[in-house]
C-alpha positions in Angstrom: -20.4 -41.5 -2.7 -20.0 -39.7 -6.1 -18.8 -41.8 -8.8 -17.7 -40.6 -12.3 -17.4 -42.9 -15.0 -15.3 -42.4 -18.0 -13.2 -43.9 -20.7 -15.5 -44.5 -23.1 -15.6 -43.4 -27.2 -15.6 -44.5 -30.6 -14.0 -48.2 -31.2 -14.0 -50.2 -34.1 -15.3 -53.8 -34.2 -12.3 -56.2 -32.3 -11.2 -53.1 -30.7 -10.5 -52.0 -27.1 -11.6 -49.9 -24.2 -11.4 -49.3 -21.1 -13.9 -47.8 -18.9 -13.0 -46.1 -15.3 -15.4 -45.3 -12.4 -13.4 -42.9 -9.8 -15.5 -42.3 -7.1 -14.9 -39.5 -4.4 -16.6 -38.7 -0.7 -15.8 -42.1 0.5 -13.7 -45.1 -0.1 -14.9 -47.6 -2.3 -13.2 -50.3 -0.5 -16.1 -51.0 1.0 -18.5 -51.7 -1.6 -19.1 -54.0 -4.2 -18.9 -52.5 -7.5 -21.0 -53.1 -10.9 -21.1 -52.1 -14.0 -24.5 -51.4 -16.7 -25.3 -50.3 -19.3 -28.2 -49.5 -21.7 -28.6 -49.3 -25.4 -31.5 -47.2 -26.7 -34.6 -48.4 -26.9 -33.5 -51.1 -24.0 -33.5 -52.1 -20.5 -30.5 -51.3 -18.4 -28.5 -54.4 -18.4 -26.2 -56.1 -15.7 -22.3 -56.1 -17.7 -19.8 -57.1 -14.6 -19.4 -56.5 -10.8 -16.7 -57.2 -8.1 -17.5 -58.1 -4.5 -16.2 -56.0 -1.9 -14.8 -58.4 0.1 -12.3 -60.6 -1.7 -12.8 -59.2 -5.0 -14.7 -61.7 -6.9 -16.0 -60.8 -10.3 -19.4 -61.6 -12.2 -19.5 -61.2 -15.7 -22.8 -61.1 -17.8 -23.0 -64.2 -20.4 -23.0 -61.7 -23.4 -19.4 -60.3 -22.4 -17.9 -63.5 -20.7 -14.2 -64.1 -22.1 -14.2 -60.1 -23.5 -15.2 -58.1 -20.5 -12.8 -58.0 -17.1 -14.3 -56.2 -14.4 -10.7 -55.0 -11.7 -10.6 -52.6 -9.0 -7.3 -50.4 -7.0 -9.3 -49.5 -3.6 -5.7 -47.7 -3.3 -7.2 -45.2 -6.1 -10.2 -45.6 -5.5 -10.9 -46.6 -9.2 -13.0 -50.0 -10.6 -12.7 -50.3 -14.5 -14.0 -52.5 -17.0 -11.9 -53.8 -19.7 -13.7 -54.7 -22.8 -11.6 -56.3 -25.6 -13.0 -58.0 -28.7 -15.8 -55.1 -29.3 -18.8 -56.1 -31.0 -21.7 -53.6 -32.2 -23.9 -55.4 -29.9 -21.9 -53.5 -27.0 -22.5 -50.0 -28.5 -24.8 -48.9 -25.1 -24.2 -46.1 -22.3 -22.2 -48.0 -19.4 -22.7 -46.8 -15.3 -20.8 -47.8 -12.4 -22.8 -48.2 -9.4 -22.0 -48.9 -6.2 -23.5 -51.2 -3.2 -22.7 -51.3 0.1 -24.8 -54.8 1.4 -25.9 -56.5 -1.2 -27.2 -60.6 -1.8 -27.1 -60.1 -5.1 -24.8 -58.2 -7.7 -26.0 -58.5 -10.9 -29.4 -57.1 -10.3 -29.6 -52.9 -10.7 -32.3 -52.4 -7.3 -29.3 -53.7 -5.0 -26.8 -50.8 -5.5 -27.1 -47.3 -3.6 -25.0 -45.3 -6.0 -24.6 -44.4 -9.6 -22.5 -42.4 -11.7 -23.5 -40.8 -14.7 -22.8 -43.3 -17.4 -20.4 -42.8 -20.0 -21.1 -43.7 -23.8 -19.6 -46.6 -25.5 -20.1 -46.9 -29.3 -18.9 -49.8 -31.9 -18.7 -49.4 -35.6 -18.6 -52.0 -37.9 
């Protein structure tokens, strides 16, 4: 599985983006999908993830109520919607892909990466 990630830019404080993660080579319908990221200086992060099966989401603390993790297995696409930026967010974000996994919100359990796309908030 290749994924791509992309969507991300400049926003200002409050603002919106939203990230995509098109993967290609096989269908993502059958992994559960989660999303990082990493601000310099920092460990890589856990941000939001969707089960495979059923499509529930997980949501880090830090982005709870801002951040909505969605996926179209049709398009093979998962995004992440972040409303309500805050500088604290400014990080590179990767989608990553698992196919059995106990636990999604841990970075060892996925298979797949894509290349992280950078996400920065001004104040």
């Amino acid at each position: 599985v290749q994924l791509q990630a992309f969507g991300g830019g400049l926003a200002q404080v409050g603002g919106s983006l939203r990230l995509s993660c098109a993967a290609s080579g096989r269908s993502l319908s059958s992994y559960s999908m989660g999303w990082f990221r990493q601000a310099p200086g920092k460990e890589r992060e856990f941000v939001a993830a969707i089960r495979r099966s059923g499509g529930r989401t997980f949501h880090a603390d830090s982005v709870k109520g801002r951040f909505t993790a969605s996926r179209d297995n049709a398009k093979n696409t998962v995004y992440l919607q972040m409303n309500s930026l805050k500088p604290e967010d400014t990080a590179v974000y990767y989608c990553a892909a698992g196919l059995i996994m106990s636990s999604v919100v841990t970075a060892t359990g996925y298979d797949y990466w894509g290349q992280g796309t950078q996400v920065t908030v001004s104040s």
